[in-house]
N, C-alpha and C positions, 0 to 999 in steps of 0.2 A: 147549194150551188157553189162551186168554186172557180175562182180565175184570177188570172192575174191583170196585174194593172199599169200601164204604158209606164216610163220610165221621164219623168222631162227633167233637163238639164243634167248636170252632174250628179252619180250616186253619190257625194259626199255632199250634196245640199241641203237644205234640213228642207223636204219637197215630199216627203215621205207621206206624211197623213195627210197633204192635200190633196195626193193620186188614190189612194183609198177611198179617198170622202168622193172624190170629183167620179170615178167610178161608179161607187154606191148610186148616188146622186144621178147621174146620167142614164145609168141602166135603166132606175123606176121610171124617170121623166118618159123613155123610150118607151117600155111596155105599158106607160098612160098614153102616151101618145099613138100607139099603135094598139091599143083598147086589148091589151094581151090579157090572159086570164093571172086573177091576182094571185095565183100561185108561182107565176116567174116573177113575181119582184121579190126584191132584197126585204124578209122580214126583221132577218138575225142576221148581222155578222160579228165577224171575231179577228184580227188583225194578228199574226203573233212575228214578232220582228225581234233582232238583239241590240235592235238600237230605242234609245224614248222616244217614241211617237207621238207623245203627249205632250212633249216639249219643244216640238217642231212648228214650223210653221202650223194654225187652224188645228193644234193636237188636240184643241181642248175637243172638238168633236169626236175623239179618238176615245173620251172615257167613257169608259164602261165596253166598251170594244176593243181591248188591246192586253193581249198577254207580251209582257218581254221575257225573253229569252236570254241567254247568257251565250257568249259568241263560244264560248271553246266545251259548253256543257250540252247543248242543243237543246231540245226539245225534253225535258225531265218530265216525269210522270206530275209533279204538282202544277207544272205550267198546264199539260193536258188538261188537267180537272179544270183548272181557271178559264183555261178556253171553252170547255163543255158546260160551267155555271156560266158565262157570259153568254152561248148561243139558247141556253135553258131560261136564261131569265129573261123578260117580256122587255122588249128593247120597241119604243118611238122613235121611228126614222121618219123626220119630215122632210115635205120635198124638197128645200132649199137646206141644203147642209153646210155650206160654202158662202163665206163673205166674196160676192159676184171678181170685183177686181182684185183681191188674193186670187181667186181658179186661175183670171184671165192672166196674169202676171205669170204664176207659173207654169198654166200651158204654153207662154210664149217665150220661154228660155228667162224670163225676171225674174228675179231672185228677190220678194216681198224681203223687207229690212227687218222688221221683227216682225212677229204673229199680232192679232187683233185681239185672240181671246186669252184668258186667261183657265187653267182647270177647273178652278174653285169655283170661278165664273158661270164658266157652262154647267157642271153637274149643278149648282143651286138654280140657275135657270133655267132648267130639262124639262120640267116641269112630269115627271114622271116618277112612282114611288108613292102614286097614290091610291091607299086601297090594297086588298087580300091579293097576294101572288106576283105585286110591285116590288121592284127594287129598283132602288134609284140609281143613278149614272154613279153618283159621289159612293152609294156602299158596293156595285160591284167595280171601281176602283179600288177600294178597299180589300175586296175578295181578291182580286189578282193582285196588290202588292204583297198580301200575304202570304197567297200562295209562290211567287217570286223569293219572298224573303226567308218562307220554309225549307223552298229548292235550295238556297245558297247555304244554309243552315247544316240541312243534311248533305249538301257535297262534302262541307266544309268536313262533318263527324265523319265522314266515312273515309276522306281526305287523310285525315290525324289517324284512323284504323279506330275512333269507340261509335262505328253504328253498325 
């Protein structure tokens, strides 16, 4: 399933992974609340943006959901892979993914002062990565900065002319 997700306040706000989350979040709430069949809610998503999402307001919910991109290189084939192991790996989306008054602030034009969570935070309290075919929030973080830091890697060699 793909869509896009309402825009609140300024695009230069850091508001980015709370429209994602608050999206996520609203969708499934709707098809519980409208007793839809569980194949329209959000099981997997993947976020891929060229700015840190995970350092934005509530990003910490963003890990293990988030490829970044590079603004002038786009979309490179290692980000791809990184977005298709983050919707491949078995992702817990609970219903509440948003601290209540963070959504409320910035669906109403506030601009929350700092975020609540921290990364490290959330991936060790995910509570997910338990068991055969688990991968936690914190390692597929890890998979996508790698794959990020491979992309920049090989622009870089191909850049200079040795790849």
């Amino acid at each position: 399933f793909i869509a896009c997700t309402p825009q609140h306040g300024s695009p230069y706000s850091l508001n980015r992974a709370t429209e994602v989350l608050t999206w996520v979040e609203d969708h499934n709430r709707r098809c519980r609340e409208e007793c839809r069949d569980v194949s329209e809610m959000v099981e997997a998503f993947v976020a891929i943006d060229d700015r840190p999402l995970i350092h934005e307001v509530e990003g910490a919910g963003m890990v293990g959901h988030f490829v970044m991109t590079h603004i002038r290189r786009g979309l490179t084939r290692p980000a791809c892979e990184a977005a298709i192991k983050c919707l491949e790996t078995l992702q817990h989306i609970p219903e509440v993914l948003l601290n209540a008054d963070i959504k409320a602030a910035v669906q109403s034009g506030r601009v929350p002062v700092r975020a609540t969570n921290t990364s490290a935070g959330y991936a060790a309290g995910s509570g997910s990565g338990n068991g055969p075919g688990h991968q936690s929030a914190a390692g597929a973080a890890a998979a996508v900065a790698h794959a990020v830091n491979n992309s920049r890697e090989s622009s870089a060699a191909a850049a200079n002319g040795s790849a």
